[in-house]
C-alpha positions in Angstrom: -107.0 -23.5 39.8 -110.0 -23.8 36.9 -108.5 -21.0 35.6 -105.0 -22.7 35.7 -106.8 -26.1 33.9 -109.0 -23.8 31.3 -105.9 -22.1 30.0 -103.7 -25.4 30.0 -106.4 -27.4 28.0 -106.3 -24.4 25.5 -103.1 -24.9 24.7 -102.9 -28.6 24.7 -105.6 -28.4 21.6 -103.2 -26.3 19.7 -101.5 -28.9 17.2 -99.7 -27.9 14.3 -100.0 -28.3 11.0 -98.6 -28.5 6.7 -99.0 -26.8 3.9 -102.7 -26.0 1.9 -101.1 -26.1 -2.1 -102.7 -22.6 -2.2 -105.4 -24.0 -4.7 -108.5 -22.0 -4.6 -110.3 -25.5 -3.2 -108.9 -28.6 -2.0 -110.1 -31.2 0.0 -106.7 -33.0 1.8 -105.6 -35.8 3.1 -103.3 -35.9 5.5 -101.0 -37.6 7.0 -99.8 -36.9 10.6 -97.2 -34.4 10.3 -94.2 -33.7 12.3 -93.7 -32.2 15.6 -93.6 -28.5 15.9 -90.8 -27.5 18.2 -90.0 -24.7 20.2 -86.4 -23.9 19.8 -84.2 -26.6 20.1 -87.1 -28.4 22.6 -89.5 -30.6 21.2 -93.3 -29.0 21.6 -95.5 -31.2 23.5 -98.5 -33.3 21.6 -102.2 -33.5 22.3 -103.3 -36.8 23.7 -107.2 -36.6 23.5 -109.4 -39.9 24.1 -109.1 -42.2 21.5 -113.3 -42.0 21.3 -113.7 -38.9 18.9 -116.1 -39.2 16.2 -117.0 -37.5 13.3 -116.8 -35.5 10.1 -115.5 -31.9 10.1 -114.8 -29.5 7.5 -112.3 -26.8 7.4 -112.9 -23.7 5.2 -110.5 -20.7 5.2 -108.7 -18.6 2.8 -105.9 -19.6 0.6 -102.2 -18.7 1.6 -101.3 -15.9 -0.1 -99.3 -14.3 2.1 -97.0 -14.9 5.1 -99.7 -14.9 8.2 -102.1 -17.2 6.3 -99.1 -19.4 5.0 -98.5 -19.9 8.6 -102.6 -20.7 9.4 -102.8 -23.4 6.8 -99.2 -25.2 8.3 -101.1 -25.1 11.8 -104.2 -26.7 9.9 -102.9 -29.4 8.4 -100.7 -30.1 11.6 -103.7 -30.5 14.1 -105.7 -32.9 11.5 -102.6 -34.8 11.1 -102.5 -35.1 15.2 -106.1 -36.1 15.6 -106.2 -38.1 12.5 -103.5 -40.3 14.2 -105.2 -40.5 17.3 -108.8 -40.8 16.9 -109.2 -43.1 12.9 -113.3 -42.3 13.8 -112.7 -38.2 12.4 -112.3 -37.7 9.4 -111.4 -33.6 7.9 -112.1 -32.0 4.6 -110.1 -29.0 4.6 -110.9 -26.4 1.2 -109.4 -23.4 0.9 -110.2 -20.4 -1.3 -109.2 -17.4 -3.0 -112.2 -15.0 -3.0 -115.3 -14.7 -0.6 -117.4 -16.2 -3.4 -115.6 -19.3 -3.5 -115.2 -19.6 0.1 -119.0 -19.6 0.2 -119.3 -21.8 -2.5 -116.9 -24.3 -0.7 -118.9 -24.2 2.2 -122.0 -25.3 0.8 -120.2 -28.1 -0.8 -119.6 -29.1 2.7 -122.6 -29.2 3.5 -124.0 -31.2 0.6 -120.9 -34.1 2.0 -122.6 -33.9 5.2 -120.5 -32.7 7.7 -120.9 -33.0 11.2 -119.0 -29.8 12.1 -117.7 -26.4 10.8 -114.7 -24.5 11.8 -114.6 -21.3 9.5 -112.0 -19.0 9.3 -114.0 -16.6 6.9 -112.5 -13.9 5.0 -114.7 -11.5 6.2 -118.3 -10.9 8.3 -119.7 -11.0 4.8 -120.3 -14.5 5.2 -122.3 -14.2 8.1 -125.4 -15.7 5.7 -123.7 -18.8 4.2 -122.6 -19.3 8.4 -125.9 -19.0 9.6 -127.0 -21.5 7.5 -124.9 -23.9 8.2 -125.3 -23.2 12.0 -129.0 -23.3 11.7 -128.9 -26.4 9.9 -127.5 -28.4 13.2 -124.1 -28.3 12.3 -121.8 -27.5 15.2 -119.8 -24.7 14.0 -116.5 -22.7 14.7 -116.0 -19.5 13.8 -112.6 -17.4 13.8 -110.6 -14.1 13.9 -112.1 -11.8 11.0 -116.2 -13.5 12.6 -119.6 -13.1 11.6 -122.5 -9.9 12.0 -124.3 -12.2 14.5 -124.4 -15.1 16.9 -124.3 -18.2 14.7 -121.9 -20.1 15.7 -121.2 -22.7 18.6 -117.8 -21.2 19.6 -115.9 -18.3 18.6 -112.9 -17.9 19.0 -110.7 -14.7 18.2 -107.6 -13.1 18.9 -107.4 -10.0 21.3 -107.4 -7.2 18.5 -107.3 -4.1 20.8 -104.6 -5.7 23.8 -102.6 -6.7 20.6 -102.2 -2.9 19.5 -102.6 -1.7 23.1 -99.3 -3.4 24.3 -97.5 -2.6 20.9 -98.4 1.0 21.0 -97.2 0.7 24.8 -94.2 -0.3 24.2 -93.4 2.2 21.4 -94.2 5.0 23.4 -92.2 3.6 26.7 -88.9 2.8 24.1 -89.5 6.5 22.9 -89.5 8.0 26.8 -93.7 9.4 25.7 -92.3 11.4 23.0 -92.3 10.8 19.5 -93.6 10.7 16.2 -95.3 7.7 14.5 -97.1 6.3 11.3 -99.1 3.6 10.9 -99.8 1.4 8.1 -102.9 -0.7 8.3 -104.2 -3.6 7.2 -107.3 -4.6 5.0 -110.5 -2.3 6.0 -112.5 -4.9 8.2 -114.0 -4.4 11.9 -110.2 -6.2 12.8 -108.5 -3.2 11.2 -111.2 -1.1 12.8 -110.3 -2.4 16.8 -106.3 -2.1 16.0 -106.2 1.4 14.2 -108.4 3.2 16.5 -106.8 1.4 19.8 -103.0 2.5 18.6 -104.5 6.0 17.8 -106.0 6.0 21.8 -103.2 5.0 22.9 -100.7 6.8 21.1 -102.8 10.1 22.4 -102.6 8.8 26.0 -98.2 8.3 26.0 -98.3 11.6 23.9 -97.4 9.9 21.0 -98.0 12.3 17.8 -99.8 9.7 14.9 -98.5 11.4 11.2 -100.7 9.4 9.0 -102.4 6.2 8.6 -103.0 4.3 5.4 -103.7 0.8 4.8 -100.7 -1.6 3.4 -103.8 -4.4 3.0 -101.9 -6.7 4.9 -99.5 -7.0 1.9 -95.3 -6.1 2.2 -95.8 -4.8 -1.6 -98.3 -2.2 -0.9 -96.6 -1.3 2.8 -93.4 -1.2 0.6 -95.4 1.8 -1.2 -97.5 3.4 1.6 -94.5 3.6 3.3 -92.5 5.6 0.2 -95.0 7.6 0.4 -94.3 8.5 4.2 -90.8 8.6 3.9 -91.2 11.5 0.9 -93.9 13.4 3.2 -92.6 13.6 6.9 -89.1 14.3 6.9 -89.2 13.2 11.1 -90.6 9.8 11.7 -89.5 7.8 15.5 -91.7 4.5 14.6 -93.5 2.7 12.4 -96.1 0.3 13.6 -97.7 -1.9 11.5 -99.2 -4.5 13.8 -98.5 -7.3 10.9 -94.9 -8.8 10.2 -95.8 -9.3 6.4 -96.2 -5.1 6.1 -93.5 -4.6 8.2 -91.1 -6.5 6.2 -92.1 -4.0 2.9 -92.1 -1.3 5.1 -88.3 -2.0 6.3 -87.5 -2.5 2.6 -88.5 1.3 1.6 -87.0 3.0 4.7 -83.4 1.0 4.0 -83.7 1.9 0.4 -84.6 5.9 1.0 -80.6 6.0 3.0 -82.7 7.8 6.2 -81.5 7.0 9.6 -84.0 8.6 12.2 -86.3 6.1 12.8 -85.8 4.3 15.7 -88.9 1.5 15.6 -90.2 -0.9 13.2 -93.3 -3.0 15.2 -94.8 -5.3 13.5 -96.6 -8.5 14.9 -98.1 -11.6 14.7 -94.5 -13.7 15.9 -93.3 -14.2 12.4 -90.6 -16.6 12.6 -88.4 -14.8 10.7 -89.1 -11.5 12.8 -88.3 -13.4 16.3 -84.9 -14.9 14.9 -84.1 -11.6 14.5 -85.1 -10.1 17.9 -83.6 -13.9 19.9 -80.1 -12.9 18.0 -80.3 -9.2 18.5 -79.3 -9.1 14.3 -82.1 -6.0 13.7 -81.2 -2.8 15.7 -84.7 -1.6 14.2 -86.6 -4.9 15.5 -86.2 -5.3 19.1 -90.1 -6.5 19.9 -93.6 -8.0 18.6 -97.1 -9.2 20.0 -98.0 -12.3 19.5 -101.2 -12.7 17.0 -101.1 -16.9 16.7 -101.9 -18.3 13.6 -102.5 -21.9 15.4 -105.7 -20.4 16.6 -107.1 -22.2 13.9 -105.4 -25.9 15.3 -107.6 -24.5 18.7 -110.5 -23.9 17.0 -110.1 -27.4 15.3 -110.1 -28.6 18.5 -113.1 -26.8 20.0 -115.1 -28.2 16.8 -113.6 -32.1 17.8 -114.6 -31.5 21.3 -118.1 -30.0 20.9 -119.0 -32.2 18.4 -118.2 -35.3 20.7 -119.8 -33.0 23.5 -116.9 -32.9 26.1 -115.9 -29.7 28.3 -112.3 -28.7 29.3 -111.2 -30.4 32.9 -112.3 -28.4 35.7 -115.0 -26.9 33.7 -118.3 -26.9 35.4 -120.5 -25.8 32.7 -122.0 -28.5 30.0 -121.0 -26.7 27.0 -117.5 -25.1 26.0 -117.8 -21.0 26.2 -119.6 -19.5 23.0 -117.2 -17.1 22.5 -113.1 -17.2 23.4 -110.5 -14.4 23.4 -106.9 -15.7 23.1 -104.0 -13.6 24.9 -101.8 -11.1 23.1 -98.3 -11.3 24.9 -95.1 -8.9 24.1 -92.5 -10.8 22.8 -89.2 -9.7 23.4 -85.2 -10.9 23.5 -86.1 -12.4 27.3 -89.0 -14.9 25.6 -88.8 -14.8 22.1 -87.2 -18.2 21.7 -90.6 -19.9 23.5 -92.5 -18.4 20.7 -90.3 -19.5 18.1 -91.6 -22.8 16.1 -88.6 -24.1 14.1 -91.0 -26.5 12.2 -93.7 -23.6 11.1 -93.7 -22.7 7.4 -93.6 -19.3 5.9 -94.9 -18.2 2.4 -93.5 -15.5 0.7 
């Protein structure tokens, strides 16, 4: 039953979000925005105590592609949703196009005086700048691509190798354990690390037969290119996995534009919204599945940071102080449950 509680409470804190302008730092105020909904079925809101307190500031990179688009919609829709309901918090989000800016943004922070972090860095190369805000009794929230060390209240990350676990488990059941794939990864980071070396394990358990694997930097440009480059060298491919939607849209441009017709899979993931339209209508004979990858982790870690601050626990959990470090679920999507994925309201960026 706490179990039951934990995992509802998790997703009550995930609230939506807008749209950062993509500037390389902006602090924004927002209004609350609208509902995120789930199909045709309108997504259900937090309702937290009307008692929160304090100010928190938001610091990730700017949108520059499809995945972080997505990230900053879900940021600006959870500090719409508390804004509304609790006037006492007040959010600076910034967002930034380099690692030196993002570090640069978050001591700005600091010198504003903010009561809590929630960092979604753009790499473990910020582990310094994190520490010091950590250290200096700020209660902070890290995300996804983390930090070299413990400084942080609450991390909170997606599951990396059951992500690329279940995709590569799925390829290799579609292809009866037989097969030939490629891979295109994303940017090198301990993320890309977890995902490339899981498939690979994987792939060698269902003898699956990995080609090559080369990174597409999490870009539909440069999978667009990596995967010319496949489609020149290996004249039999069965499936591409890519573990990100962005690459796997460049990837399906370059094997429709070379006239080939033997591979069977395209995987991707991440539940673009794009990519799950196509497996709910059944439109892409190449697309038939994903793994979730959600970019409203960040409206959950956005709650974490209002919750610790204000210090207050899930219901029905025992413990004074919420979990230092939280893995969130990946989950196959396919026809049968793609439409309770789909957000009709979430914004893409090409």
């Amino acid at each position: 039953m706490k179990k039951i509680l934990f995992l509802a409470l998790l997703v009550v804190l995930v609230a939506g979000v807008a749209f950062l302008a993509g500037c390389a730092k902006k602090e924004v105020p927002v209004a609350a925005a609208p509902v995120a909904v789930a199909a045709d079925t309108e997504a259900s809101e937090i309702t937290p105590a009307k008692n929160y307190s304090g100010k928190i500031g938001i610091s990730l990179p700017t949108a520059t592609h499809g995945y972080m688009g997505r990230v900053n919609w879900w940021v600006q829709k959870a500090v719409g949703d508390w804004e509304a309901s609790n006037p006492d918090l007040e959010f600076l989000v910034v967002a930034a196009d380099s690692v030196t800016k993002q570090a640069a943004d978050i001591e700005d922070l600091m010198i504003k005086e903010i009561d809590a972090l929630v960092c979604f860095p753009f790499d473990s190369s910020l582990t310094s700048v994190i520490e010091k805000v950590y250290n200096s009794g700020v209660y902070t929230v890290v995300l996804d691509r983390g930090a070299t060390k413990p400084v942080y209240d609450v991390y909170l990350s997606n599951d990396d190798e059951g992500y690329t676990r279940k995709g590569t488990q799925w390829i290799a059941e579609q292809l009866g354990n037989k097969g030939k794939i490629v891979i295109i990864e994303g940017i090198p980071c301990e993320i890309n690390t977890i995902r490339v070396d899981t498939i690979k394990a994987t792939a060698a358990k269902y003898n699956l037969e990995v080609l090559d694997s080369q990174p597409g930097m999490w870009n539909p440009e440069k999978a667009l290119a990596v995967m010319e480059n496949y489609l020149q060298k290996y004249p039999e491919i069965d499936a591409v996995y890519t573990a990100d939607d962005d690459m796997m849209k460049g990837a399906l441009q370059a094997y429709k534009e070379s006239g080939r017709d033997d591979i069977k899979i395209f995987l991707g993931g991440g539940a673009d919204k794009e990519v799950l339209k196509w497996i709910m209508d059944d439109s892409n004979p190449l697309v038939k599945a994903n793994v979730t990858y959600p970019p409203d982790a960040i409206a959950t870690g956005i709650g974490l940071a209002v919750m610790g601050l204000n210090n207050q626990v899930f219901e029905g959990f025992y413990q004074k102080k919420l979990p230092i470090r939280i893995i969130l679920a990946a989950e196959l999507v396919t026809k049968e449950n793609a439409e309770q994925y789909y957000v009709a309201d979430e914004l893409n960026f090409k």
